[in-house]
C-alpha positions as a LaTeX table, in Angstrom:
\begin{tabular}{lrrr}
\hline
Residue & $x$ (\AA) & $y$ (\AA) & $z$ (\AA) \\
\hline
Unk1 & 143.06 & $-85.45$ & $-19.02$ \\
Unk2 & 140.72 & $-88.26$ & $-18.99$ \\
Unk3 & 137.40 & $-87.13$ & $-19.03$ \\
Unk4 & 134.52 & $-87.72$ & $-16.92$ \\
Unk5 & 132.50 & $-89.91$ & $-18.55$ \\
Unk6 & 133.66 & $-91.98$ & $-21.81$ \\
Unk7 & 132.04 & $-94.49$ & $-24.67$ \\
Unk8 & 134.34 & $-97.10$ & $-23.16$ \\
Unk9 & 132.69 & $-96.45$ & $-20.04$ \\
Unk10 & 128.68 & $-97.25$ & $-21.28$ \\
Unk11 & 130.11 & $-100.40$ & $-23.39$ \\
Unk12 & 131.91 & $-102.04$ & $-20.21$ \\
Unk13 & 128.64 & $-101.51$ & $-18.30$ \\
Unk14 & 125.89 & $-101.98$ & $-21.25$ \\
Unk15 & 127.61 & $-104.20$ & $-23.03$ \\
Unk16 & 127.40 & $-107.66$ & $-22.42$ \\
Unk17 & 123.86 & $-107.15$ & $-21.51$ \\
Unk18 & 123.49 & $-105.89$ & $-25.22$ \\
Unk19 & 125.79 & $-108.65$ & $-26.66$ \\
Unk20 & 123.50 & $-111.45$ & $-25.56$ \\
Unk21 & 120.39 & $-109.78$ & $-26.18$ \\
Unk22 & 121.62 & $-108.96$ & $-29.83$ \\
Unk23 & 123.20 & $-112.28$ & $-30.13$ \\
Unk24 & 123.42 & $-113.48$ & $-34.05$ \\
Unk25 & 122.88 & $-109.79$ & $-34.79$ \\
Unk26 & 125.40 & $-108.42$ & $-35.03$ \\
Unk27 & 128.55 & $-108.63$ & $-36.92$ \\
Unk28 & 131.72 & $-109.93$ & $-36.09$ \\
Unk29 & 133.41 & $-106.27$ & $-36.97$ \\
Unk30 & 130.88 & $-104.77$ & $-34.79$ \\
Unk31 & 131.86 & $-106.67$ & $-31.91$ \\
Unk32 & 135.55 & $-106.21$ & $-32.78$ \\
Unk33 & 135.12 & $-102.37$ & $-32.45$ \\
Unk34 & 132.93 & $-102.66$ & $-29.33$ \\
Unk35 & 135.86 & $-105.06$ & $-27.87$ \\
Unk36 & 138.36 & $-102.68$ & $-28.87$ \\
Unk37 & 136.64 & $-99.61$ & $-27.59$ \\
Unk38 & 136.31 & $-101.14$ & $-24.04$ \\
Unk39 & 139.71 & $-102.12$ & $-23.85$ \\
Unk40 & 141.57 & $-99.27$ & $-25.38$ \\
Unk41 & 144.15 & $-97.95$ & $-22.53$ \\
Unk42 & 143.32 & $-100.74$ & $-19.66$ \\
Unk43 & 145.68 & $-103.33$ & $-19.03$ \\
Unk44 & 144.19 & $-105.81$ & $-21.40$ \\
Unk45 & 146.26 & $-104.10$ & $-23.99$ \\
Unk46 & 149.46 & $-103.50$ & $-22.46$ \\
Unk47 & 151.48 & $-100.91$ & $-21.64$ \\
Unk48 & 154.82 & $-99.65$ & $-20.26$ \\
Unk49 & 155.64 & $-97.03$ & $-17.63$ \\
Unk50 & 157.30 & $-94.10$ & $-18.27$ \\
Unk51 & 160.23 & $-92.15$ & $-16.16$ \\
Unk52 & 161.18 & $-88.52$ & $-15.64$ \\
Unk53 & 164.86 & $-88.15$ & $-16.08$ \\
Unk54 & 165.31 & $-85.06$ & $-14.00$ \\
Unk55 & 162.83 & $-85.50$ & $-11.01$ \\
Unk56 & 161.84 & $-89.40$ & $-11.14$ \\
Unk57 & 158.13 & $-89.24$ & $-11.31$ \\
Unk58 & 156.14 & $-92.05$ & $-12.77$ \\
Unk59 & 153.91 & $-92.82$ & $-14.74$ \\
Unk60 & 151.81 & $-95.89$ & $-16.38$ \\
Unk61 & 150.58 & $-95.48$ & $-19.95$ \\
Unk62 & 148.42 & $-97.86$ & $-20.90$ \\
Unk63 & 148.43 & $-98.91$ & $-25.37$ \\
Unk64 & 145.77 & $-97.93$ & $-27.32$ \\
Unk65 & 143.79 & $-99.95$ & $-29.27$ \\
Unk66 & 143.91 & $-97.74$ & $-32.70$ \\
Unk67 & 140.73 & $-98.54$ & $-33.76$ \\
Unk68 & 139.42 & $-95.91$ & $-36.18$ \\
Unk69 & 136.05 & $-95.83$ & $-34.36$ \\
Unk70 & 137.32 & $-95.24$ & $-31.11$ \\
Unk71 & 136.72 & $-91.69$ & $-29.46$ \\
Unk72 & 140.26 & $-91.64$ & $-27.78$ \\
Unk73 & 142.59 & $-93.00$ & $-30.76$ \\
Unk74 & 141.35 & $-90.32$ & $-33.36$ \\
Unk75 & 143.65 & $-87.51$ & $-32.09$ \\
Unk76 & 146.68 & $-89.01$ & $-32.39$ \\
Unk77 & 145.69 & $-90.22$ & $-36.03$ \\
Unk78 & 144.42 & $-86.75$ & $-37.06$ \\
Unk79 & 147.26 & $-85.00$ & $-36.33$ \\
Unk80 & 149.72 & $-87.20$ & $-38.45$ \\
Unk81 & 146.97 & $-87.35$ & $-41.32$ \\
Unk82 & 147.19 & $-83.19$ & $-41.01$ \\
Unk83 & 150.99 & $-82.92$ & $-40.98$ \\
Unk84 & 150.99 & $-84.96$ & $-43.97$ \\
Unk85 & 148.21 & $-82.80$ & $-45.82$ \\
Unk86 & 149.37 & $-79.43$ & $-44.90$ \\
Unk87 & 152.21 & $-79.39$ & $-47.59$ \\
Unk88 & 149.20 & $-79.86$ & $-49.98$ \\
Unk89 & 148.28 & $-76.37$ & $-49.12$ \\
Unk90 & 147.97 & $-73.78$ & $-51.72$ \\
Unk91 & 147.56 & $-70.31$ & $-51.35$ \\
Unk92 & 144.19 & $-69.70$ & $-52.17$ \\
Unk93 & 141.02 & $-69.49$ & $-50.93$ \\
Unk94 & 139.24 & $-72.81$ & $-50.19$ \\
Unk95 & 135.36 & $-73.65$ & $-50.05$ \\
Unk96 & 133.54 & $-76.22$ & $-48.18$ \\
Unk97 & 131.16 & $-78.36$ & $-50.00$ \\
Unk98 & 128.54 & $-80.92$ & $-48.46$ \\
Unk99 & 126.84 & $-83.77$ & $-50.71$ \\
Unk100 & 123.84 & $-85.34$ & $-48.64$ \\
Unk101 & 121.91 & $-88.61$ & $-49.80$ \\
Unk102 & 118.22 & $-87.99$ & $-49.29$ \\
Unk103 & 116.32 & $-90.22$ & $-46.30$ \\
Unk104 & 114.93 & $-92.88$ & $-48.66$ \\
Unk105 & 118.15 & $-93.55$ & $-50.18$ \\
Unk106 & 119.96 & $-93.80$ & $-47.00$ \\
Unk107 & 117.71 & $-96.41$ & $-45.67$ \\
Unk108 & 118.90 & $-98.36$ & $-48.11$ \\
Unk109 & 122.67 & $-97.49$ & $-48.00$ \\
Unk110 & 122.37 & $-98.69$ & $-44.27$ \\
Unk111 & 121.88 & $-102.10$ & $-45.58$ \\
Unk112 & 124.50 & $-102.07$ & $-48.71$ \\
Unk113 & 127.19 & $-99.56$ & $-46.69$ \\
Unk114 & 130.03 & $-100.44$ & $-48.47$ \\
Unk115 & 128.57 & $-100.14$ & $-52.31$ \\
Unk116 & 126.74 & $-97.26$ & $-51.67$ \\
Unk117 & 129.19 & $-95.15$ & $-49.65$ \\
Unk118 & 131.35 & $-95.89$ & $-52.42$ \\
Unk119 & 128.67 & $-94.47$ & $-54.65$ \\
Unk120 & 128.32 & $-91.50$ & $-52.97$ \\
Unk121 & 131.99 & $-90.50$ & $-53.02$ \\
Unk122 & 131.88 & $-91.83$ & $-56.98$ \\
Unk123 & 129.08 & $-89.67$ & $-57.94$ \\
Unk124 & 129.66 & $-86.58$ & $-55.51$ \\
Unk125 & 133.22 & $-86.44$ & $-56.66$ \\
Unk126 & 132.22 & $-87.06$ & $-60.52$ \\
Unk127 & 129.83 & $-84.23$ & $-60.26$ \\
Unk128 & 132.55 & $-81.54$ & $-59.10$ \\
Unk129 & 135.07 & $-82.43$ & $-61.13$ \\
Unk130 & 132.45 & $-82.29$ & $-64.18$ \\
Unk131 & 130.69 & $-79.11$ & $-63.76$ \\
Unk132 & 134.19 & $-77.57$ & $-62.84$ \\
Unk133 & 135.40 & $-78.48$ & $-66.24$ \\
Unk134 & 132.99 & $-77.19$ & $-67.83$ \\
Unk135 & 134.02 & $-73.98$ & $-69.84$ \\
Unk136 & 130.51 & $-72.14$ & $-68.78$ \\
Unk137 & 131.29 & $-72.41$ & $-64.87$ \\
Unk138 & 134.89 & $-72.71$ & $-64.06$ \\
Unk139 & 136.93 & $-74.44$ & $-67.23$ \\
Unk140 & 139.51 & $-75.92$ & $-64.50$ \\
Unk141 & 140.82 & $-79.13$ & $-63.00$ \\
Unk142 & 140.49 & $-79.05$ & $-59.48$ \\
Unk143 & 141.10 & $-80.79$ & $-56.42$ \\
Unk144 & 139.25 & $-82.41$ & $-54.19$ \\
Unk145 & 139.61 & $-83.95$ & $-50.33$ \\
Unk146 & 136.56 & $-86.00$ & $-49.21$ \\
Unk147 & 135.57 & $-87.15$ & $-45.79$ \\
Unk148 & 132.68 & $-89.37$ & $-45.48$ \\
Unk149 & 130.50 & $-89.00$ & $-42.42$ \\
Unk150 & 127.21 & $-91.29$ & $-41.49$ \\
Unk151 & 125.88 & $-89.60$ & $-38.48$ \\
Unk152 & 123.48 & $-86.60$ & $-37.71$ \\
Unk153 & 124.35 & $-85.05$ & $-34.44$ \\
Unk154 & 122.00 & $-87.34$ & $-32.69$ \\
Unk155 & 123.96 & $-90.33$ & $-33.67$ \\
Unk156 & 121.16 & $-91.21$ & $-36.60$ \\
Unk157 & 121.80 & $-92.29$ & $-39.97$ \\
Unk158 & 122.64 & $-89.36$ & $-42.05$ \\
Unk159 & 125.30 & $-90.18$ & $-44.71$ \\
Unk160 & 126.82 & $-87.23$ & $-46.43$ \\
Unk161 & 130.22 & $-86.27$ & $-48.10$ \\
Unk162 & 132.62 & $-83.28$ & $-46.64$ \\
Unk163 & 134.47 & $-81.86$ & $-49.30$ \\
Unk164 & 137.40 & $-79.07$ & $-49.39$ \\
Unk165 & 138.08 & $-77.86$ & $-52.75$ \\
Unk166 & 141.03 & $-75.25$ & $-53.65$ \\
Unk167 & 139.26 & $-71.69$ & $-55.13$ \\
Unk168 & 140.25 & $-72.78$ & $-58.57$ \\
Unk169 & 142.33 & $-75.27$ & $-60.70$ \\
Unk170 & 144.57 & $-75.78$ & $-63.11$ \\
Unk171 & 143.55 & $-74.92$ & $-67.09$ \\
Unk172 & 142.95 & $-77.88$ & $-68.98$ \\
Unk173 & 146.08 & $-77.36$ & $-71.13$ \\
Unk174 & 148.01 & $-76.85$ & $-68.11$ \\
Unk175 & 149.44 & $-73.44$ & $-69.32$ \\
Unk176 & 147.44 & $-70.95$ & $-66.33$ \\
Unk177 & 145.77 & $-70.99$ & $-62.84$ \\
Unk178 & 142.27 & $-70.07$ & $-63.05$ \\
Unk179 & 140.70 & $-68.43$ & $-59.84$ \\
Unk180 & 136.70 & $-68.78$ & $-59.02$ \\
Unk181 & 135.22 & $-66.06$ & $-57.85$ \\
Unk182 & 135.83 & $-65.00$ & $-54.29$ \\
Unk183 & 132.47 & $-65.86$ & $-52.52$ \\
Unk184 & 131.32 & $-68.38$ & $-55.55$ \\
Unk185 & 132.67 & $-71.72$ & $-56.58$ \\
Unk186 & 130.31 & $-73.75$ & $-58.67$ \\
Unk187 & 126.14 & $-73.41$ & $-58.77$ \\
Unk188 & 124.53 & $-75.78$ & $-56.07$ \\
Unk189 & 121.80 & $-76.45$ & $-58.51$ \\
Unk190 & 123.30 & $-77.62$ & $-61.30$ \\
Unk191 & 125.24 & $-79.70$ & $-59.17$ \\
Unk192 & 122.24 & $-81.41$ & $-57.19$ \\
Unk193 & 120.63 & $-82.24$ & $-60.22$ \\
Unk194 & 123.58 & $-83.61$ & $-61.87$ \\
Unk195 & 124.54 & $-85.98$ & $-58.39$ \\
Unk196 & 121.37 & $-86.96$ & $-58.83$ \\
Unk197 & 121.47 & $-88.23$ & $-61.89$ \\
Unk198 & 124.95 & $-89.88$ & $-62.02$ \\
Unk199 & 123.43 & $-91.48$ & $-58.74$ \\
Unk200 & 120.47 & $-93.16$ & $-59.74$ \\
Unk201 & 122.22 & $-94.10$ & $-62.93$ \\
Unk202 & 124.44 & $-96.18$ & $-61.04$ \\
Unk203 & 121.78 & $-96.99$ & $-58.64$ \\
Unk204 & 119.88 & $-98.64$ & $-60.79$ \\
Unk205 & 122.52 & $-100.55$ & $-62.87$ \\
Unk206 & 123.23 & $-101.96$ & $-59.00$ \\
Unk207 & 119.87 & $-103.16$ & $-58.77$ \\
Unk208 & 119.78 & $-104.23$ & $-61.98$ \\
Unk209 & 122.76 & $-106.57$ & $-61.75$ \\
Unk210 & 121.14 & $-107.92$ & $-58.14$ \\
Unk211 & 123.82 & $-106.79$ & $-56.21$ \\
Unk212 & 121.72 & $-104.88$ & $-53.82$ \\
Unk213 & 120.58 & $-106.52$ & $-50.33$ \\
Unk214 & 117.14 & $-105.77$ & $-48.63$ \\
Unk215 & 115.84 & $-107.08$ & $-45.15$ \\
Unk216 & 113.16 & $-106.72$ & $-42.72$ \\
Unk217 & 110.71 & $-103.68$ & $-43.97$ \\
Unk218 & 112.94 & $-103.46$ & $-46.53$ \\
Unk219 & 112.18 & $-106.97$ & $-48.55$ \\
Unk220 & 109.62 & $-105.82$ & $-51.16$ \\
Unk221 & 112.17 & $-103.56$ & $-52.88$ \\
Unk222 & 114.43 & $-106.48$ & $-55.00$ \\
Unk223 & 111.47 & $-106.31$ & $-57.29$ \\
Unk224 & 112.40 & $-103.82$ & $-59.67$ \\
Unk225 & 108.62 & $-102.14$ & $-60.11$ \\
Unk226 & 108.59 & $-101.77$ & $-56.06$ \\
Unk227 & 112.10 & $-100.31$ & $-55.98$ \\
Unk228 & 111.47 & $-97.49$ & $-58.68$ \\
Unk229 & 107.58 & $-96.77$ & $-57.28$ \\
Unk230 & 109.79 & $-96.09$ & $-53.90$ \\
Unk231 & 112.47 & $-93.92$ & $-55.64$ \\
Unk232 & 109.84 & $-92.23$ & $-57.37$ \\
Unk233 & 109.39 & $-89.04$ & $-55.20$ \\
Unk234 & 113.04 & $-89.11$ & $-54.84$ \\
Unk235 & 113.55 & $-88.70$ & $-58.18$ \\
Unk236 & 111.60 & $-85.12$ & $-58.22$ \\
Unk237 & 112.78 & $-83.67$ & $-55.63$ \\
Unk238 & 115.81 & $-81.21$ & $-55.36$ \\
Unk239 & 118.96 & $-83.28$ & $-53.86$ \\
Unk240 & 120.25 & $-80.23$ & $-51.88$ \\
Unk241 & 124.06 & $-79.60$ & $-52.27$ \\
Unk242 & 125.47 & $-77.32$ & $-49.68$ \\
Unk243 & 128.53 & $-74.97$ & $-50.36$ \\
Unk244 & 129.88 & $-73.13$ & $-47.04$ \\
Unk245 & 131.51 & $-69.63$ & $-47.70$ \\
Unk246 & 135.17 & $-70.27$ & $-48.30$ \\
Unk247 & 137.61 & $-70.27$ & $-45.38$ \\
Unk248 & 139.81 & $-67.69$ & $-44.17$ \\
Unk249 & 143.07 & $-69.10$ & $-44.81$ \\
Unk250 & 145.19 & $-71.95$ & $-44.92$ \\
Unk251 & 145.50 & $-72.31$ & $-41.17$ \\
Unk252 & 141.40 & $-71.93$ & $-40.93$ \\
Unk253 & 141.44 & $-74.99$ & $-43.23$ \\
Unk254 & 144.02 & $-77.16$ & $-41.30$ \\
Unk255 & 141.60 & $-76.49$ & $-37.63$ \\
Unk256 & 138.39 & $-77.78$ & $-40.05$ \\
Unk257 & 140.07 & $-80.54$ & $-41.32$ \\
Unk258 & 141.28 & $-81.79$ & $-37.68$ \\
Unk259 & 138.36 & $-81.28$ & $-36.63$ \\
Unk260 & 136.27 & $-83.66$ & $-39.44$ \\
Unk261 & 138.61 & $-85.90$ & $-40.77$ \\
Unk262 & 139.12 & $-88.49$ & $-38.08$ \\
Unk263 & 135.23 & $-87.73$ & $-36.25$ \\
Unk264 & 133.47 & $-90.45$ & $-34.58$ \\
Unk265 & 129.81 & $-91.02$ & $-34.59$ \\
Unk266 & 129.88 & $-89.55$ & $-30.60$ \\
Unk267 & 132.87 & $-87.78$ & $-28.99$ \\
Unk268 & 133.35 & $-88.32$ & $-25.29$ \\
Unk269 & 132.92 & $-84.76$ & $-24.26$ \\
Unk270 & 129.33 & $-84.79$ & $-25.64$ \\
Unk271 & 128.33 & $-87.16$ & $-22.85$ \\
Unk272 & 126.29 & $-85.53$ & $-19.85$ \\
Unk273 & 125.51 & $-88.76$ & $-17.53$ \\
Unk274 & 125.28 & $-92.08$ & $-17.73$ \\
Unk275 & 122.82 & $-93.83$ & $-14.57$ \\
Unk276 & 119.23 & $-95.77$ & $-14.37$ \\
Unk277 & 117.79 & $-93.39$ & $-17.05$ \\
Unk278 & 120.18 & $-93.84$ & $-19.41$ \\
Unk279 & 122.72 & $-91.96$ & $-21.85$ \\
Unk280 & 122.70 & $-88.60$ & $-21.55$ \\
Unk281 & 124.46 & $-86.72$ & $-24.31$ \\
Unk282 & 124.43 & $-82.88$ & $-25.82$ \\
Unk283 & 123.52 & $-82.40$ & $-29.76$ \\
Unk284 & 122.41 & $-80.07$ & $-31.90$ \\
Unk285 & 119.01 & $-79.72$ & $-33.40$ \\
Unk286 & 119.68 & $-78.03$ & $-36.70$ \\
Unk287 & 116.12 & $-76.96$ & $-37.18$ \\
Unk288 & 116.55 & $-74.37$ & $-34.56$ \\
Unk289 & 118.41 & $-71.32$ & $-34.39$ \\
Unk290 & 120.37 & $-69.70$ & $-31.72$ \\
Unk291 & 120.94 & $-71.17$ & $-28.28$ \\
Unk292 & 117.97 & $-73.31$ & $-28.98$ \\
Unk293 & 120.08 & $-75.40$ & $-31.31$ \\
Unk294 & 122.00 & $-76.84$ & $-28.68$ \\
Unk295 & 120.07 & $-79.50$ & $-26.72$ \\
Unk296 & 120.55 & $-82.02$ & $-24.66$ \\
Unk297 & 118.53 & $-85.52$ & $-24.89$ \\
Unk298 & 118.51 & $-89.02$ & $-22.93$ \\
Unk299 & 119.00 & $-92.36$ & $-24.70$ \\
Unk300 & 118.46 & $-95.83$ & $-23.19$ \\
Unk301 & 121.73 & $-97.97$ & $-23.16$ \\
Unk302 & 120.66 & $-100.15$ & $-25.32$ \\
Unk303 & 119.28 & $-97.48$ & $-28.09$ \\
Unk304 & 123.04 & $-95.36$ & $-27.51$ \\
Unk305 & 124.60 & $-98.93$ & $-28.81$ \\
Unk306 & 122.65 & $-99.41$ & $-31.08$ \\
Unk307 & 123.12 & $-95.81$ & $-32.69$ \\
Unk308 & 126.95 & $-96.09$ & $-32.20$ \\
Unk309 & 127.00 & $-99.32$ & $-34.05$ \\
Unk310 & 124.89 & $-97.86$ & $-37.14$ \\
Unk311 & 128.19 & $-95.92$ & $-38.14$ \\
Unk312 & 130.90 & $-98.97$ & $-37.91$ \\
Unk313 & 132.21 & $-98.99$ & $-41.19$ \\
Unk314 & 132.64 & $-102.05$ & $-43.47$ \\
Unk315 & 136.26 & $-103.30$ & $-42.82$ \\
Unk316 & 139.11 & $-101.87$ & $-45.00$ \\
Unk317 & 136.53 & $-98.87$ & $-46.22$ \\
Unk318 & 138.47 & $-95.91$ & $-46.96$ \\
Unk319 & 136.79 & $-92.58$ & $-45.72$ \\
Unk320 & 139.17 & $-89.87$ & $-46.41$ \\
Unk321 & 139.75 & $-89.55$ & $-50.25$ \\
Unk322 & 141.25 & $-87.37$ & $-52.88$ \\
Unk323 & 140.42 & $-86.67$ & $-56.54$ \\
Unk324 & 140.81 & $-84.55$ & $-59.02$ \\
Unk325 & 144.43 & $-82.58$ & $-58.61$ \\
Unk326 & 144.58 & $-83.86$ & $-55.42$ \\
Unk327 & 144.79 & $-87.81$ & $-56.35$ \\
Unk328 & 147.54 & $-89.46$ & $-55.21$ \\
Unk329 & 148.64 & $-90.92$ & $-58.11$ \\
Unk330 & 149.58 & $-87.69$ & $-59.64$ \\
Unk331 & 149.35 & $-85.31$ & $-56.63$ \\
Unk332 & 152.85 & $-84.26$ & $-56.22$ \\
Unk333 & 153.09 & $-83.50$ & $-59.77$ \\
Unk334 & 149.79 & $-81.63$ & $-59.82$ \\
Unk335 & 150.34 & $-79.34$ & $-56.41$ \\
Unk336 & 154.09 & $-78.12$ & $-58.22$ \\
Unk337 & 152.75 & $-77.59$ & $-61.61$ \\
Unk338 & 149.90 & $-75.13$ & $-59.33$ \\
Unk339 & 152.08 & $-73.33$ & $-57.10$ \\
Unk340 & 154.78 & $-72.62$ & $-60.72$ \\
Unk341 & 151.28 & $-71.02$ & $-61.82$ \\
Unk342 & 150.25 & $-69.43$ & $-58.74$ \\
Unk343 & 154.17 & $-67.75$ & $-58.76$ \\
Unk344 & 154.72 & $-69.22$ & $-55.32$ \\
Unk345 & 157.96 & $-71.07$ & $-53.87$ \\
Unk346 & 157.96 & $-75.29$ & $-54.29$ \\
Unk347 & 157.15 & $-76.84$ & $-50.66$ \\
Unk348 & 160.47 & $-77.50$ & $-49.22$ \\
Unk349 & 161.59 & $-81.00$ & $-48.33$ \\
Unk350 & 161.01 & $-81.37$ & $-44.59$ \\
Unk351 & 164.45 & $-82.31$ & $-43.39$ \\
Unk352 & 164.93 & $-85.49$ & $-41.24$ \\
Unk353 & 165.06 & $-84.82$ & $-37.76$ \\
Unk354 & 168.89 & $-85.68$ & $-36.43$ \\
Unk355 & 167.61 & $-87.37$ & $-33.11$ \\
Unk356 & 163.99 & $-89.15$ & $-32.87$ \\
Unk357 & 161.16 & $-87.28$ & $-31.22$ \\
Unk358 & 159.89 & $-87.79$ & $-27.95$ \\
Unk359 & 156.94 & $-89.95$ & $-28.00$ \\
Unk360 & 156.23 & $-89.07$ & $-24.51$ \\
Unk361 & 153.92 & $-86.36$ & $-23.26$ \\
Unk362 & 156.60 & $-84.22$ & $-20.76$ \\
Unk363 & 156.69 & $-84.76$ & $-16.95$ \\
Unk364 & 153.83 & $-83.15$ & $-15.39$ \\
Unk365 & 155.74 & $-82.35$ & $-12.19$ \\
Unk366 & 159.19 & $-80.75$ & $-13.74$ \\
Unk367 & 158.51 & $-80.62$ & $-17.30$ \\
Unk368 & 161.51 & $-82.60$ & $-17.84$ \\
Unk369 & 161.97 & $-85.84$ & $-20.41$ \\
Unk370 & 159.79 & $-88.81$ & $-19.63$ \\
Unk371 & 161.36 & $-92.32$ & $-21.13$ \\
Unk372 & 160.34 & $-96.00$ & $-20.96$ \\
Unk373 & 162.15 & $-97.81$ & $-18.46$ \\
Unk374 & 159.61 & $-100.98$ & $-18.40$ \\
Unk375 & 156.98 & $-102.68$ & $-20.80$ \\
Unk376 & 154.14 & $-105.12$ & $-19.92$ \\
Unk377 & 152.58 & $-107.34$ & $-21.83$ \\
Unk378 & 148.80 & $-107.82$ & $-22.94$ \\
Unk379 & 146.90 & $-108.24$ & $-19.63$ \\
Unk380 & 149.75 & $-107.73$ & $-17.83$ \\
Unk381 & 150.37 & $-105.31$ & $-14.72$ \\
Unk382 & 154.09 & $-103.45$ & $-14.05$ \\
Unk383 & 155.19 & $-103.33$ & $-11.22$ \\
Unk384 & 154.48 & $-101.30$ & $-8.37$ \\
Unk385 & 156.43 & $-99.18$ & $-7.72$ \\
Unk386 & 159.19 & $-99.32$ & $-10.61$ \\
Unk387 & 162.57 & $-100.21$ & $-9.74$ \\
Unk388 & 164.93 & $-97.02$ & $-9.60$ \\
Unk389 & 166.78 & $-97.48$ & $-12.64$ \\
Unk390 & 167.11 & $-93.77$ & $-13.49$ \\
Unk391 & 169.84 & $-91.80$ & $-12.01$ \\
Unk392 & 167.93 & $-88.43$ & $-10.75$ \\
Unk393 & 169.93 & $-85.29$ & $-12.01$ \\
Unk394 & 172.03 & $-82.71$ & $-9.97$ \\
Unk395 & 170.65 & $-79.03$ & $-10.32$ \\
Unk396 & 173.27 & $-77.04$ & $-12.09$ \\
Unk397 & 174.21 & $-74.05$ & $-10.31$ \\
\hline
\end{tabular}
C-alpha cells in the first residue's frame, strides 16, 4: 500500500525550485537519482496492466526505476540479495560490529566519497581480519559481510561500516573450527586503535600522493602542515568501535540484514507532513534514552534535499562487501570446508523451479493469478478500460 506521504512526493514539488537554485552544483548523478526518484512508478516509466484470471479485476502497475537510492525499489532488491546470502548461513552465533569515522575525518570523506569510503571498508575490514588472526585473541580466519551506511538518523553525514561476522573461523591450517566466546568476539580497543592506525597510514600516503580534493572551508588543508595540525586531536583520541551482543539465530540475522543492507538515507514511513513549514520527518536522537529518543523534527525543503543528496553514492560504488571467508572468490569453498568442521550437512542445491514464478502480487479481490495482458511504453498510458481478453472461469461445483 502506497503510503501517505513519499520522497518522490517532496522532489516533484521542491524540486525544480531546488534544481535552478543549485544550478552548476550539483552533479549530474545527483540529478539522475533525483530524476529517477520522481519518476519511479508514474507513467514516465512505463508499465503494463495486469489481469485476474478467475474474477477479471484490473490492475495498472506502473515500472520502477531501480535506482539503488530510491525508498520504494530497495525491497524488492533486498529480498533477492537475502535469498542469495542465506545459504551462507552457518550455524553459529553471529555478532554485530560497527566501525565509525570520527567528525573531522568525515568532513573530509564528504568531499573524496569514493576514496575514502573505500578506505574505510579497507581498513575496518583489515583490522578484523588481523586481530582475529592473531593467536592471543581468536587464532581464526573469519568472515566478514559489510554494509556501508553515510547517514545519522537525521539524514547528516555520519559514515560508518555495519559488519556481521560468524562467532568464529576457520584454523589457519584449516584442520578445526574455532568458536569465540559466547558473549565476546574480539576487544573493541585493540581494534579502535589499530583502525586507526591502518587509517591514517593510508590517509596520509593519499595526501601525500595529492590525490585528495578540498573546497570551500575546506581549502587550507592540501598543505600538508595544515592537514596534520587538523588531524592532530584526531589522532589522540579513542576511534570508538562498537560490537552489539551477538544475535539469536540465523533467522534473527536474515531480519537485520533486510533490514540494513539495501537502507536509504530516509525511508518513506519516517515522513510526518510535508506543507508551508516544511519536511516533517521522525528520528532518533541517540543521546537520549527511552521514549525520549524518538523525536520528531521539521526541515525546510530545500535543507531535506540537500541532506538526501549528501548520501548519493559515487556511481558504480559497491556498498555491500565480503571478506575474509566470506569473499567471493573463494566463498563457496570456504562456507563447505566450515560446515565439514562444524559436523553439519553441505547446503543443498536449490532445485530449479519446473514452471516460472509469478511475478505478480495475487488479485486483491479473489486471490486468484494476476497476468499481463498489455504493456505501455515510456510515457505512455494503457488503455482504459482493458479489452476483455481473459476468459473469466466457471466455479467448479
Amino acid at each position: 500500500m502506497r503510503p501517505d506521504l513519499e520522497v518522490a512526493d517532496i522532489f516533484r514539488s521542491a524540486g525544480p525550485t531546488y534544481r535552478a537554485a543549485h544550478a552548476g552544483h550539483l552533479s549530474l548523478h545527483q540529478l539522475k537519482v533525483m530524476s529517477a526518484i520522481e519518476n519511479c512508478r508514474t507513467a514516465a516509466l512505463g508499465g503494463h496492466v495486469e489481469a485476474c484470471e478467475d474474477c477479471g479485476h484490473w490492475r495498472i502497475a506502473f515500472n520502477s526505476c531501480r535506482n539503488r537510492h530510491c525508498p520504494k525499489c530497495q525491497g524488492a532488491a533486498a529480498r533477492t540479495w537475502l535469498a542469495e546470502r542465506e545459504a551462507d548461513l552457518l550455524p553459529v552465533g553471529y555478532f554485530h560490529v560497527v566501525f565509525t569515522l570520527p567528525a573531522e575525518i568525515a568532513d573530509i570523506a564528504w568531499q573524496n566519497k569514493a576514496l575514502l569510503y573505500d578506505l574505510l571498508f579497507k581498513a575496518a575490514s583489515e583490522t578484523m581480519l588481523t586481530i582475529a588472526a592473531d593467536p592471543r585473541h581468536l587464532g581464526a580466519r573469519i568472515g566478514i559481510t559489510a554494509v556501508l551506511h553515510t547517514w545519522g538518523s537525521a539524514m547528516t553525514h555520519h559514515p560508518h561500516v555495519h559488519m556481521i561476522v560468524p562467532g568464529g573461523g576457520i584454523a589457519p591450517d584449516g584442520s578445526r573450527w574455532i568458536s569465540s566466546r559466547p558473549a565476546f568476539l574480539l576487544p573493541v580497543r585493540v581494534l579502535g586503535k589499530l583502525f586507526r592506525r591502518l587509517f591514517f597510514t593510508r590517509l596520509n600516503a593519499l595526501h601525500d600522493a595529492g590525490r585528495l580534493a578540498f573546497f570551500g572551508t575546506m581549502t587550507g588543508l592540501a598543505d600538508r602542515r595544515t592537514f596534520l595540525r587538523h588531524l592532530a586531536p584526531v589522532r589522540k583520541k579513542r576511534w570508538v568501535v562498537y560490537a552489539k551482543p551477538p544475535f539469536a539465530g540465523p533467522e534473527a540475522v536474515l531480519a537485520y540484514l533486510s533490514r540494513y543492507t539495501h537502507r536509504v538515507a530516509i525511508s518513506n514511513r519516517r515522513l510526518v507532513a510535508f506543507d508551508e513549514n516544511g519536511v516533517t520527518l521522525r528520528y532518533k536522537d541517540y543521546r537520549r534514552d527511552g521514549a525520549e529518543r524518538h523525536r520528531i523534527m521539521t526541515l525546510i525543503a530545500d535543507e531535506f534535499i540537500r541532506r538526501f543528496l549528501l548520501h548519493v553514492l559515487p556511481r558504480g560504488f559497491h556498498r555491500i562487501r565480503h571478506y575474509g571467508l566470506l569473499a567471493s572468490a573463494s566463498r563457496r569453498d570456504n562456507l563447505a570446508l566450515a560446515r565439514r568442521l562444524l559436523a553439519v550437512p553441505s547446503e543443498p542445491e536449490a532445485p530449479m523451479p519446473e514452471t516460472p514464478l509469478d511475478t505478480c502480487p495475487p488479485c486483491p479481490c479473489c486471490g486468484g493469478r494476476m497476468i499481463v495482458i498489455e504493456t505501455f511504453a515510456r510515457w505512455g498510458q494503457p488503455r482504459a478500460p482493458p479489452r476483455p481478453t481473459l476468459p473469466i472461469r466457471e466455479p467448479v461445483s
